[in-house]
C-alpha positions in Angstrom: 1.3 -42.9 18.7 4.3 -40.4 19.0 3.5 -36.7 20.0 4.9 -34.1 16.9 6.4 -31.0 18.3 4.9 -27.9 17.3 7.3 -26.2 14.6 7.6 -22.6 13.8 9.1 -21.6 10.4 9.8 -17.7 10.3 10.6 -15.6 7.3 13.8 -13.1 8.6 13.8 -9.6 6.9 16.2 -6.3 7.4 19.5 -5.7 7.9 22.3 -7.5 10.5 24.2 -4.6 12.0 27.6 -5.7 13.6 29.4 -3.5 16.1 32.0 -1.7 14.2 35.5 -1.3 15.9 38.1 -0.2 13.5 38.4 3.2 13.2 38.2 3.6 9.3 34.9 2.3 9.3 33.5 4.9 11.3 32.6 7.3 8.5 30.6 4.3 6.8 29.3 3.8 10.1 27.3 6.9 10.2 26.8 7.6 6.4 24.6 4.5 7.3 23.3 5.4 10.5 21.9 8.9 8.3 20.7 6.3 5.8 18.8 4.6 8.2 17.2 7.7 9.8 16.1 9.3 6.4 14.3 6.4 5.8 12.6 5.4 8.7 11.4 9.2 9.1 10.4 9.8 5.6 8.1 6.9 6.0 9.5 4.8 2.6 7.7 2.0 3.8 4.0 3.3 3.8 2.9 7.1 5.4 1.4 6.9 9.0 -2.2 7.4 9.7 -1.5 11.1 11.3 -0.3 12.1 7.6 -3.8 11.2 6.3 -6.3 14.3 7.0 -3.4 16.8 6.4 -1.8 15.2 3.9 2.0 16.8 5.7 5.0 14.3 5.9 5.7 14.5 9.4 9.4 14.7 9.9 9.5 18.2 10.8 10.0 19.9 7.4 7.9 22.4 5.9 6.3 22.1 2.4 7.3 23.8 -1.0 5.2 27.3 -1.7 7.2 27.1 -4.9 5.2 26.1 -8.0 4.5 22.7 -8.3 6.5 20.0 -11.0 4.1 17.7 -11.2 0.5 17.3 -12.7 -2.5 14.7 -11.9 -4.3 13.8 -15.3 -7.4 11.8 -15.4 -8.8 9.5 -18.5 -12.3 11.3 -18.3 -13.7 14.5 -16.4 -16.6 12.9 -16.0 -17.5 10.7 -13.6 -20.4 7.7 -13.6 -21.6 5.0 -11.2 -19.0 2.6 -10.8 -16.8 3.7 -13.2 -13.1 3.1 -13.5 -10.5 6.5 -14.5 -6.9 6.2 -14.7 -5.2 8.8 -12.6 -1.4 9.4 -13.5 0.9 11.3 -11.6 3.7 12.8 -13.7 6.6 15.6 -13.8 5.5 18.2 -15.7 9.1 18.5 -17.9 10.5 15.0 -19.5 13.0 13.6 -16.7 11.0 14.9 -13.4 11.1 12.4 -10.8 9.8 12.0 -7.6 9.9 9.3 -5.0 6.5 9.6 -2.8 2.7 10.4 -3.1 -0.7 10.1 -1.4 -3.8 10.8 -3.2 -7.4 11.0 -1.9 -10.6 11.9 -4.0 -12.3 14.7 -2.2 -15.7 16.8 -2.8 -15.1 19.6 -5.1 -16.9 21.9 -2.7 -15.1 21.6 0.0 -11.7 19.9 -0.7 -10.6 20.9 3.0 -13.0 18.4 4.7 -11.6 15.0 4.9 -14.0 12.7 3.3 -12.7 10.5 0.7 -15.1 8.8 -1.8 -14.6 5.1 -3.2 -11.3 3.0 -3.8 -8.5 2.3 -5.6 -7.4 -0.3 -7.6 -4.7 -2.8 -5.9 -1.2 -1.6 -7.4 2.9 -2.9 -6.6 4.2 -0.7 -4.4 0.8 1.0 -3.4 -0.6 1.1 -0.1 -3.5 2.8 1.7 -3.2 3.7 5.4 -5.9 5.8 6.2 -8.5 2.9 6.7 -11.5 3.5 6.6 -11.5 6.8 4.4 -9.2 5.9 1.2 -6.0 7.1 0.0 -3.5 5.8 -2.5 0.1 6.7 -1.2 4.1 4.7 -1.6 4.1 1.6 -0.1 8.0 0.0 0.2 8.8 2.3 -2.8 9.7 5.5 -0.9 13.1 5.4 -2.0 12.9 4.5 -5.5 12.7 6.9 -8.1 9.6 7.2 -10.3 8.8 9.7 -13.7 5.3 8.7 -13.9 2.4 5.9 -12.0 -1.4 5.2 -12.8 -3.7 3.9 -10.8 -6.9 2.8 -11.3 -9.8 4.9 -9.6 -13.6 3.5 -8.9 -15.9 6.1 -8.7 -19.1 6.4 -6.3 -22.4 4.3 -6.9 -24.5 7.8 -7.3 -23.9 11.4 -7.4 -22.2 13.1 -5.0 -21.5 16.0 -6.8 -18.0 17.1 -8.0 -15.0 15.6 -7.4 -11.3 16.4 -7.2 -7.8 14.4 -6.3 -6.0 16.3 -3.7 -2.7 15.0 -3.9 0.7 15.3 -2.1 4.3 14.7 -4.1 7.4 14.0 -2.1 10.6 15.0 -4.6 12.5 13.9 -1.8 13.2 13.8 1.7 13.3 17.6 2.0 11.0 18.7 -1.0 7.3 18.0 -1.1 4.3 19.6 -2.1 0.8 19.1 -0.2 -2.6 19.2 -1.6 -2.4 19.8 -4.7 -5.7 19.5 -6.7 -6.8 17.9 -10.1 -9.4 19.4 -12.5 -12.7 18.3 -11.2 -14.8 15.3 -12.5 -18.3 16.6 -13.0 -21.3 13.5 -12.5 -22.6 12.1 -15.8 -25.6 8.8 -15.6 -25.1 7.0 -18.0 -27.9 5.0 -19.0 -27.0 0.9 -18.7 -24.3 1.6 -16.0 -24.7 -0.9 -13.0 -22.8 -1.6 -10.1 -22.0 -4.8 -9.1 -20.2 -6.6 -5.8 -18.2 -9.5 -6.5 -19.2 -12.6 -4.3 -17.1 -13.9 -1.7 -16.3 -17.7 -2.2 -14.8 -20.1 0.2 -12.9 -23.2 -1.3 -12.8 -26.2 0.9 -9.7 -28.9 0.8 -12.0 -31.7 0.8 -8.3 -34.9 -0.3 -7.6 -34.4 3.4 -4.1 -33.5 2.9 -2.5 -30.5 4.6 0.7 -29.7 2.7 3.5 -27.4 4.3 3.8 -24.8 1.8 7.5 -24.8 -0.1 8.7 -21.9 0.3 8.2 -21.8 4.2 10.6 -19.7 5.9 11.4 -17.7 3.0 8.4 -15.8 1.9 5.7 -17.8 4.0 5.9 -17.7 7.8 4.3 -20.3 9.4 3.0 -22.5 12.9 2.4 -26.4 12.3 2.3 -29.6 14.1 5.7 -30.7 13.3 4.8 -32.7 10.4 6.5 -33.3 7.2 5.5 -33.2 3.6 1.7 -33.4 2.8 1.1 -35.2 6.7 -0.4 -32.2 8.7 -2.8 -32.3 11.5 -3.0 -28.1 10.6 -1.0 -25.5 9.6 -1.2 -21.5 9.8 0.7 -19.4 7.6 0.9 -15.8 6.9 2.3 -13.4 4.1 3.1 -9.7 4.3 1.6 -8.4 0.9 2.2 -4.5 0.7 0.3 -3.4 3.7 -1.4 -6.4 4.5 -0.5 -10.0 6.1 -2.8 -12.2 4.9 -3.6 -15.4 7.2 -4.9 -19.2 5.8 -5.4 -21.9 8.7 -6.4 -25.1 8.0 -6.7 -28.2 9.9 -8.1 -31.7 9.9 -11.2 -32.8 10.9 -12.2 -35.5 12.8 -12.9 -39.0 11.3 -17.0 -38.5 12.7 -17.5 -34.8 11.7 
């Protein structure tokens, strides 16, 4: 029997940068170069764990003390076990735009102390680095743009008193304001309301086929035996999602297990 080579199939993202020789492209040269650096420190692609407690873009620029544009509404002020509000951030006047955010649900009491309660709904562009407290902040969308966004907020499985959304808004690279705060959500039981955890399921390929995934290379990455088609002996793949790279393995088992 001939021995497949192992075979790696890698997606490629980002830009090529050439070296630039002629002079008149050395104005581009470092209009891009600026580009680059704005982007990389105003964290477009999803705001570093140090950001999370203070809620401060850290690329050395102070916030706005100037009244705020923008407003956090909620669905409901009240809150119940397991219940879902819409938060929207918007510009106060028609046309206000801004490109970043975090938001965190915080006690009402003390909205200085960084303790965050539940989650937020999976969203596009939405990411959450402060694992394990919970924020919802720009995730590959820190460049783009935006009038308005809602999210989808779970609230606690039992009182814990009031609670409001501290909230930072980046206008743009050098205007941003940092924890600002929603009108509370006051605790309401109502009567019926359960919470529930959805089970975890595991699906088994049981036609003993592995089957290299078609678009390897492109938006899947993956590790395999060399094989061709639906004739794998195993096959890892990963995906970025947002903030996440999600893993699958799978392999064949022997002809007595």
């Amino acid at each position: 029997m001939s021995r497949k080579t192992p075979t790696v199939c890698l997606m490629f993202s980002g830009p090529v940068i050439y070296d630039v020789v002629c002079p008149f492209l050395l104005k581009n040269f470092w209009i891009m170069v600026f580009t680059l650096l704005t982007s990389v420190l105003g964290y477009s692609s999803l705001p570093p764990s140090e950001s999370c407690s203070s809620m401060l873009l850290v690329h050395g620029f102070s916030a706005q003390t100037a009244a705020n544009p923008y407003q956090l509404t909620l669905s409901k002020n009240t809150y119940s076990p397991c219940g879902q509000i819409q938060v929207t951030l918007q510009g106060k006047a028609a046309g206000t735009q801004f490109q970043g955010f975090m938001i965190q649900a915080r006690s009402a009491a003390d909205s200085s102390a960084y303790k965050t309660y539940v989650s937020f709904a999976t969203a596009t562009g939405v990411g959450n680095p402060c694992n394990p407290e919970v924020s919802a902040t720009h995730a590959n969308t820190g460049s783009a743009d935006k009038s308005s966004l809602s999210l989808t907020w779970t609230a606690p499985n039992s009182d814990v008193g009031n609670i409001v959304f501290v909230y930072t808004m980046v206008q743009d690279f050098l205007t941003y304001w940092v924890k600002q705060e929603s009108a509370p959500l006051t605790y309401v039981a109502e009567s019926g309301t359960t919470c529930t955890t959805a089970a975890t399921t595991t699906t088994r390929n049981t036609n003993g086929t592995i089957t290299r995934p078609s678009d390897f290379g492109k938006v899947i990455s993956c590790f395999h035996d060399g094989c061709k088609g639906a004739n794998c002996d195993f096959m890892l793949t990963w995906k970025e999602t947002g903030d996440e790279i999600l893993f699958s393995l799978a392999c064949k088992r022997p002809q007595n297990a």
